[in-house]
N, C-alpha and C positions, 0 to 999 in steps of 0.2 A: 599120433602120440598126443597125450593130455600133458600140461604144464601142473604140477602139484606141489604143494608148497611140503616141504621135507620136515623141517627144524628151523630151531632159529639157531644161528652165528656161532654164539657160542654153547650149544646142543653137543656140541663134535670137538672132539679135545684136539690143539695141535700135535700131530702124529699119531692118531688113531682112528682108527675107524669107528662105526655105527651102524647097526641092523636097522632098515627103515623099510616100512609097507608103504610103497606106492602104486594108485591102478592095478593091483591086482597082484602085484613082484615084490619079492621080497630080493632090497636094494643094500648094497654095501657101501656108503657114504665114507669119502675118508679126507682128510684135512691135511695139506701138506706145504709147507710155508704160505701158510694164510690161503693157500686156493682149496677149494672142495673140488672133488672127483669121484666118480658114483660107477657101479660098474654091478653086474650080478653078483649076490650074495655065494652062493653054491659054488664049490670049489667043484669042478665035474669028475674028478679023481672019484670019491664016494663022499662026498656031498655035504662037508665040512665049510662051517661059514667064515668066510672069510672077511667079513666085519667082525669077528672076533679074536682074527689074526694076528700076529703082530707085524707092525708095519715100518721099513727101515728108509726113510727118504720115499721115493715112491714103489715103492716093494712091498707088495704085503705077502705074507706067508702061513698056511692054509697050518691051523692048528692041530690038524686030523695027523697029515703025514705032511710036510711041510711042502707040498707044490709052492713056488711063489708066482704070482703075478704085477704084472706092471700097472697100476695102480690106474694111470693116464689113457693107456690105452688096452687092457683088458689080456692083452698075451701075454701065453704062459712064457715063462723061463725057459720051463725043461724042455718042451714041446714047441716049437714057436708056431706049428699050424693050431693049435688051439685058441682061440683069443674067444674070450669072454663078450656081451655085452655089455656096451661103456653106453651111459647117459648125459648128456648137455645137462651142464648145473647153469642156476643163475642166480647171483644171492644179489637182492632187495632192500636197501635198508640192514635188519637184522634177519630178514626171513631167505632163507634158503629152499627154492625151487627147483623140482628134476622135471628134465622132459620122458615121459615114460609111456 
């Protein structure tokens, strides 16, 4: 895993999320009392992003057909054998870093 710098601080609104390109993955960035959590963009249902989801506390919910995920640690709601990948964030100062 490479460490890439994501955004800065405030790039990412509190309670939403963010499409971000790192090393090669497109990353769903989300902000949720003041921490960042970063997890696969692609809802695996049929491939709705879910950085463009809406996000309720740490819940975000998949725009296409609303799968949600747990934001923290990447499983599904509906399904709990499904879990996503989740990325180690690390914010700097103002700069916001995923390990990817």
């Amino acid at each position: 895993m490479a460490k890439v710098k994501a955004c800065k601080v405030n790039d990412v609104q509190e309670g939403r999320g963010k499409v971000i390109f790192a090393n090669g993955k497109e990353v769903a960035l989300f902000k949720v009392n003041g921490q960042f959590f970063a997890m696969d963009n692609t809802c695996p249902h049929q491939g709705g992003s879910l950085g463009d989801g809406s996000l309720n506390n740490d819940i975000v919910t998949c725009p296409l057909h609303a799968w949600q995920f747990n934001v923290k640690t990447g499983t599904s709601l509906l399904l709990e054998h499904i879990k996503l990948d989740s990325y180690k964030i690390e914010v700097h100062g103002e700069d916001v870093f995923i390990h990817v």
